[in-house]
N, C-alpha and C positions, 0 to 999 in steps of 0.2 A: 504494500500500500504506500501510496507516495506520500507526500508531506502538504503537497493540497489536498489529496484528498483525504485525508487525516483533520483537515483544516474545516475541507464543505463539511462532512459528518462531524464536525465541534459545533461550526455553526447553527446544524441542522436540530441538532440537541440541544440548546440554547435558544433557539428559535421555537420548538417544542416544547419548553419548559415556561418561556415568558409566556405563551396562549394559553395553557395550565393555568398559571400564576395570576393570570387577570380572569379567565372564566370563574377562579375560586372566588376572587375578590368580588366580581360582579352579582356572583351568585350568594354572598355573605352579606354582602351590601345593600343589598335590592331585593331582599325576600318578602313578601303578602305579610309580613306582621313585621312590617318594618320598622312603627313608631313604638311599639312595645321595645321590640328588637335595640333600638336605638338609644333608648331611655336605662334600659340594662346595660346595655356598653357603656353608655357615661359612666354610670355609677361606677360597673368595676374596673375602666381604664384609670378613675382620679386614684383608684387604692393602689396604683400600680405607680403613684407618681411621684413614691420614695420614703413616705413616709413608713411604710410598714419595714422599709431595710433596715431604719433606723430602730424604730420602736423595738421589733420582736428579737435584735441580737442586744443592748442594753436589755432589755425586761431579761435575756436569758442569763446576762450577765449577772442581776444582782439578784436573780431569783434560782439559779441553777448554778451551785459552788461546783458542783468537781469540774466541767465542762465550761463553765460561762466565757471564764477570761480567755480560754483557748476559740472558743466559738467569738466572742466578739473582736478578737485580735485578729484571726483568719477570716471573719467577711469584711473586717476595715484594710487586710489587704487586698482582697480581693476585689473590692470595689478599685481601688488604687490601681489598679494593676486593668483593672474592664474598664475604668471610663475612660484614660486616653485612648484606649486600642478603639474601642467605639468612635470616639471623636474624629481620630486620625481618619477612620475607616468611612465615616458619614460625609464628611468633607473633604475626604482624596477621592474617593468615585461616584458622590454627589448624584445620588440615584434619584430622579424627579419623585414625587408623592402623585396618586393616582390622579387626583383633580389638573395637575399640569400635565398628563399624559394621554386621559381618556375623552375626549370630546364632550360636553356636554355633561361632566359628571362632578357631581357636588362632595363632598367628604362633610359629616355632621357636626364634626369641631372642627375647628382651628389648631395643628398640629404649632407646638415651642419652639420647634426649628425650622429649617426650610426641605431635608435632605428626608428620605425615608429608610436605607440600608447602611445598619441593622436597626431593626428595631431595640433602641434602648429600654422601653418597658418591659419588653420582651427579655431581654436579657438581664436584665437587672429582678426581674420576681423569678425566672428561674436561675439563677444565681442566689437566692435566698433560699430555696427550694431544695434546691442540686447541696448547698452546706449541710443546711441541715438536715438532710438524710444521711449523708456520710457522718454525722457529729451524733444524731439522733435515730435513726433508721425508720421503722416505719411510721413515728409518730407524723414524719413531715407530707405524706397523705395530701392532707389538707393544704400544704401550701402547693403541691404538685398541683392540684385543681385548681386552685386561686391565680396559680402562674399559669399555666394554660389560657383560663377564661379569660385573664390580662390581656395573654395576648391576643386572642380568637377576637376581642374585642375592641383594637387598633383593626383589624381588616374589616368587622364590619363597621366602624365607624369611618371606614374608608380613607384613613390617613396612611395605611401600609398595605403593600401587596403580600402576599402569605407567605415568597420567602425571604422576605425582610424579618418577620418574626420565626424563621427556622432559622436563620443566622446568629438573629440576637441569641438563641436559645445553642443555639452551637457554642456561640462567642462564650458562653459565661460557662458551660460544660465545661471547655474545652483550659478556662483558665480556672475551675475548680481542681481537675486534676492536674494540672502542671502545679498547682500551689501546695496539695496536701501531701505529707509524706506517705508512701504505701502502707 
């Protein structure tokens, strides 16, 4: 196989995957219960907008002695360590957000930046999620679910195409295990 056509079939896979990535979003965005639908992602995109990172590793800190200080010490790195790699990443390939891309298509907030990949929400509640199951195991359950519907609900509030929040959720995996010892 030669090295364009190595190249048309990268394209062609890429091209494939952007038509995925917007029929998801369109179809998240745009469903018959949409102002229910919409009124629900408000709510759990704003719990997604840092406060619980802070709250639930302090709470674990002065309420959970054997674990706490090690638990709030490893997610004050590990934010340090996700937010420039996100910022770098938002602002060197400056991926437009759906309303600058899609004709005629409105988004139900006002996204804080201008750029959509990765999704920071996204990454930042499963990066709370992804610690405390390795620090906690399956008590963190519940924040697996809360970081999911965080994100699920950046696409259909239509400020993020769907793998803008599989990246962010890579992004904070992938600096969970680089940071904890085996």
């Amino acid at each position: 196989m030669s090295l364009f056509q190595i190249s048309l079939e990268g394209m062609k896979l890429l091209n494939n995957l952007y038509r995925y990535d917007l029929r998801l979003l369109l179809w998240c965005s745009t469903n018959r219960h949409k102002k229910l639908a919409t009124q629900l992602a408000k709510l759990i995109s704003k719990t997604g907008d840092g406060y619980l990172q802070i709250l639930i590793p302090l709470s674990v800190y002065f309420f959970e002695p054997k674990y706490g200080s090690d638990f709030l010490s490893y997610t004050a790195l590990a934010f340090a360590i996700q937010l420039p790699i996100y910022w770098l990443l938002k602002n060197t390939l400056k991926r437009k957000r759906p309303p600058e891309i899609i004709p005629y298509f409105e988004s139900s907030i006002i996204a804080s930046d201008r750029f959509s990949f990765p999704s920071g929400h996204s990454a930042a509640a499963f990066l709370l999620a992804n610690l405390t199951a390795l620090f906690y195991g399956t008590i963190a359950w519940p924040l697996y679910l809360w970081a999911s519907l965080v994100a699920l609900s950046r696409v259909v509030l239509g400020v993020h195409f769907p793998t803008d929040i599989l990246a962010g959720i890579f992004l904070s995996t992938a600096i969970v295990f680089m940071i904890l010892p085996l």
